[in-house]
N, C-alpha and C positions, 0 to 999 in steps of 0.2 A: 564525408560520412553518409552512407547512404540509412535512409528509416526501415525498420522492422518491423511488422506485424504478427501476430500469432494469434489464433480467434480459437476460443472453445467455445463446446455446446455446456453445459455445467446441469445435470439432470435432476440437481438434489440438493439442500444443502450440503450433504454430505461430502457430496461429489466436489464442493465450493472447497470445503475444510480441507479435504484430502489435495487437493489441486497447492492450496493459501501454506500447506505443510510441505509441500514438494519444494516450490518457490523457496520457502524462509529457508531451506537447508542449504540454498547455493547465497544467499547474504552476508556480506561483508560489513561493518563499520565504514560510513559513507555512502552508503546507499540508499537511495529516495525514492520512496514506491509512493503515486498519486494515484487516488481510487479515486475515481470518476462515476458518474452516477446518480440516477434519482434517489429519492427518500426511500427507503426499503429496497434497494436493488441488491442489497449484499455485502457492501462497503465495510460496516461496521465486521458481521461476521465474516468476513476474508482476512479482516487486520488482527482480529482477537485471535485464530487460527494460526495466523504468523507469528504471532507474538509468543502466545504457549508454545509452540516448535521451539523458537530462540530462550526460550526461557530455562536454566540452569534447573533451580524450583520451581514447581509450577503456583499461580496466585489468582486472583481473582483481577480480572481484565475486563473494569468496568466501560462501559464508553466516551470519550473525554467530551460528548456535546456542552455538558456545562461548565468542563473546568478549562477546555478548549484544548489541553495537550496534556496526557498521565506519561508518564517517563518507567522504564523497567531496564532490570540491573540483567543482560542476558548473557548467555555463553562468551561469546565474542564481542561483549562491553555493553554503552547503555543503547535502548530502544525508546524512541521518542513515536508515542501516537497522536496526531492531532486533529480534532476534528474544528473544521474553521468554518462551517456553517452560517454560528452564531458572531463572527469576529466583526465589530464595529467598521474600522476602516484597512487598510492596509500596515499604516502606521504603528499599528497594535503589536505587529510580525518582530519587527525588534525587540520590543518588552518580553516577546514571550523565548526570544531566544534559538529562534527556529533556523533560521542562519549559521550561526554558528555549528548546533545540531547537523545538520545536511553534512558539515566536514567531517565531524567524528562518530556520528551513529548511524544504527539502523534506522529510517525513518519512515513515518505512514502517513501520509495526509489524505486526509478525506475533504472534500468539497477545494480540490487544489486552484479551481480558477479565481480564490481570496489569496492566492500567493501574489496575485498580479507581474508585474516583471521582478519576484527572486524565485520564481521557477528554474530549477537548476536544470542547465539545458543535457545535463548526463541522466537525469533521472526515466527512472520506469514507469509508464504511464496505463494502467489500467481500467480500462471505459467496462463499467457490467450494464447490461440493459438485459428489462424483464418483458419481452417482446411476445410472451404469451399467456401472459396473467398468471403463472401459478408459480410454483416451485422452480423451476429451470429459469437458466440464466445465463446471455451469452455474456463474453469476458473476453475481450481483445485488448491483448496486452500488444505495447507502443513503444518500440525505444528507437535511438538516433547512436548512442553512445557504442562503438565494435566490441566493451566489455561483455556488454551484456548476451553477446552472440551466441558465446561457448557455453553459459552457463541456464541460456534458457533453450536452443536447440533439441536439446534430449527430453523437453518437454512436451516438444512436435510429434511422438512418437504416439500422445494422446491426444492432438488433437483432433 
């Protein structure tokens, strides 16, 4: 398997939202998006954006830094967001059931390098960095897995 890369320039939040919407529309059950990133790069709103796309009803999509992972009932089954920040040790990853999740949901983790080794090696890796203090935001999406080829290619056409 060879690795993939796809790099945007992202101008705006907006441009973030509309991008985090494209994305969630090619989503399957089983699939694991790791958002990568410093504190304020965009992480949290890129996931809330995916989330409402997948969402049947639309709801309020708080950010799980304190609860560590809010769960949502979407089109295509559940959405698990988690933010592992705050997560004590490694150890914690099974209590919260996040393993399991990666087989049967849509998944979001933010601060993915507290997955330590259950980094699922199919998953979609999204680094954002804010490389010019304001509003814009590059976003190099990262995968290994040939699924992912067909379904984010036609995304190349903006980058």
């Amino acid at each position: 398997m060879t690795a993939r890369d796809l790099t945007f320039r992202l101008d705006s939040p907006e441009a973030t939202a509309a991008l985090a919407r494209r994305i969630a529309a090619r989503l399957e059950p089983g699939d694991v998006l790791l958002l990568d990133g410093p504190v304020g790069a965009g992480k949290t709103h890129f996931a809330r954006n995916v989330i409402l796309e997948c969402l049947a009803v639309p709801e309020d999509v708080p950010s799980p830094t304190y609860t560590l992972v809010q769960t949502y009932d979407g089109r295509a089954g559940e959405i698990w967001h988690a933010d592992l920040y705050r997560l004590g040790d490694t150890s914690e990853l099974e209590e919260l059931g996040l393993s399991e999740a990666f087989e049967h949901a849509i998944c979001l983790v933010e601060w993915p390098d507290c997955l330590g080794d259950m980094v699922p090696g199919d998953a979609l890796t999204l680094t954002f960095s804010v490389p010019h203090g304001d509003d814009r935001r590059d976003l190099v999406l990262h995968w290994i897995d040939p699924r992912w080829n067909s379904r984010l290619d036609c995304l190349n056409d903006d980058a």
